[in-house]
N, C-alpha and C positions, 0 to 999 in steps of 0.2 A: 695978324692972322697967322704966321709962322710961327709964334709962340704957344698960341693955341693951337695949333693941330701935334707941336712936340712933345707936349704934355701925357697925353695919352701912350706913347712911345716910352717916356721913360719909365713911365709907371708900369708897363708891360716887363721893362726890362730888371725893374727893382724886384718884382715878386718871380720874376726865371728864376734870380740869380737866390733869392729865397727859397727859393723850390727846392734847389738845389743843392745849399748849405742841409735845408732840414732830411732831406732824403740821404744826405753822408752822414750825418749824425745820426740817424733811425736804422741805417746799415752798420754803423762802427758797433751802436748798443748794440745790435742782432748779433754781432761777430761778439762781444764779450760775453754777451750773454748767452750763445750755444758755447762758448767754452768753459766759461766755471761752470754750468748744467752737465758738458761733459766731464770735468774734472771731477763735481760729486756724484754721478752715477757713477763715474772710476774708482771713487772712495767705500758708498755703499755696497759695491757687489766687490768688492776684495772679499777674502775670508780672514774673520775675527781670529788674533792668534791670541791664546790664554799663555800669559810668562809663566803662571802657575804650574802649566799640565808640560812642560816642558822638560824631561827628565835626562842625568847622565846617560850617556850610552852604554848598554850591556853588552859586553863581550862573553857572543856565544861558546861554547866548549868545542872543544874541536871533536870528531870523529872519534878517535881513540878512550878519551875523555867520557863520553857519553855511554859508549857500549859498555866500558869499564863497570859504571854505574847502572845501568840497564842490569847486567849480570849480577851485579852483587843484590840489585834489587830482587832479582828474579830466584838469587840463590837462596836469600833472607825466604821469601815467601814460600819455598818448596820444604826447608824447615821448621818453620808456622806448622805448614799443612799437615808434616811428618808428625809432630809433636800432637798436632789435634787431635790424629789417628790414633796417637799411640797411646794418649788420654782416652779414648773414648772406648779404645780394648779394655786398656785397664777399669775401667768405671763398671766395662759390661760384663766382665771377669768377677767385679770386685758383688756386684749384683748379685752373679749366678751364685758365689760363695756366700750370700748373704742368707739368699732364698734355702740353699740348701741347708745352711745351719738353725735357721728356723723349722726348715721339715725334721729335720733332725731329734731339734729340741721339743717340738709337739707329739714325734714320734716317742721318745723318751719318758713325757708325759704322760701321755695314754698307756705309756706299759709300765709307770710305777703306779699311777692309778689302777690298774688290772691286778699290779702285784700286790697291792693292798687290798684292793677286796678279796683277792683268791687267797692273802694272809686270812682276813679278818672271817673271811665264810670258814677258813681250815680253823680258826682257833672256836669259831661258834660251834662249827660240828664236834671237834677236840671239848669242847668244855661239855657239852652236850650228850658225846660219849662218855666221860669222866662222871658224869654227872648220874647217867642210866646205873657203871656199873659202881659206883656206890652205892647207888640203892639198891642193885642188886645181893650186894655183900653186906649192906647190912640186912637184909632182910631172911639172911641164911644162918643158921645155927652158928653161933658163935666158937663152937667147935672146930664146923667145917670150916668157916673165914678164919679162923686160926693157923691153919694148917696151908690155904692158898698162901697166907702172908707172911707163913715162915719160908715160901719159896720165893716169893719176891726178894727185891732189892729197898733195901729199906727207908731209901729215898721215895722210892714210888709206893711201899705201902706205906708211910707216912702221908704223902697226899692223898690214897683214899680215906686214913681214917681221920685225918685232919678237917674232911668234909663230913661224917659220919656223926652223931647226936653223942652226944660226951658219954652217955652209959650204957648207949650201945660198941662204940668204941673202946670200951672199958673192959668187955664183957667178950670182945674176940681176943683182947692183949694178955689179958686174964689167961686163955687158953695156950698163949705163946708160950714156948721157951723163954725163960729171964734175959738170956741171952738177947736173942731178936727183941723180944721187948725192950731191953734196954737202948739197943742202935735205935729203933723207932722212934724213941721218946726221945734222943738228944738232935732227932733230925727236928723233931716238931718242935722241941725246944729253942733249938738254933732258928728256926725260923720266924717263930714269935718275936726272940731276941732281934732279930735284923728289922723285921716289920716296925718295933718299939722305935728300933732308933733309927728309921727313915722316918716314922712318923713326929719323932722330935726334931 
């Protein structure tokens, strides 16, 4: 009877003492296991360093250093600017002289074109007068134009009779003095001659 009723007892005491082991062993995992959980959330929220992006230290300039360079910067650019200026007189200089030598030169144009037709209108009227009083003289007694053209010069009565029909020409020289007739004839003569040999 006291074997049986111990039975129960020890068996109570075997699985305490089970209890017990498994609940230190289910708290020790707990503790390792919030500490490497702690260690890798330590790990992931660190900040990633790059070896890469890691560069020598620059040694800034000091004060005096900088302004130095500030200045010479700022003196460069004020002569930039000077020079822009002073390009851009010159350009607007160089324009206005441009403009005005072409006023100049269309000016010039338009008044040798005016000088040429106010030539060519005087040599039309000039050839036109020349031409009246030829006919004129010859249509007057060969006596009377005799006597006009022993008062001329006998370069210029050579050009009117030189324009004049060869026997009515003939017929006022005729009336001449030998003398004048003969100036006349070496004028109209010489003139042929030159005519011949521009035209060879």
């Amino acid at each position: 009877m006291t074997k049986v009723r111990n039975a129960p007892l020890r068996r109570r005491r075997g699985r305490g003492t089970l209890s017990i082991i498994a609940g230190l062993l289910i708290a020790s995992g707990a503790i390792r296991l919030g500490m490497h959980a702690g260690t890798a959330f330590a790990f992931q929220s660190a900040p990633k360093i790059d070896v890469a992006e890691i560069k020598e230290p620059q040694v800034c300039p000091d004060n005096a250093e900088l302004e130095e360079v500030i200045h010479a910067l700022t003196r460069r650019e004020e002569e930039v600017s000077a020079q822009e200026v002073e390009i851009a007189r010159q350009m607007e200089a160089l324009e206005i002289q441009q403009a005005e030598a072409e006023a100049k030169i269309a000016a010039m144009k338009a008044e040798d074109e005016k000088l040429r037709a106010t030539m060519a209108a005087a040599a039309t009227a000039a050839e036109d007068d020349v031409s009246q009083l030829t006919k004129v003289y010859a249509n007057m007694k060969p006596k009377q134009a005799a006597g006009l053209f022993e008062e001329m010069d006998p370069e210029f009565a050579a050009g009117f009779l030189a324009r004049m029909a060869p026997d009515a020409a003939a017929q006022v020289m005729a009336g001449m003095t030998p003398k004048s007739a003969y100036a006349i004839s070496v004028v109209i003569a010489g003139r042929n001659l030159g005519a011949g040999a521009a035209d060879q």
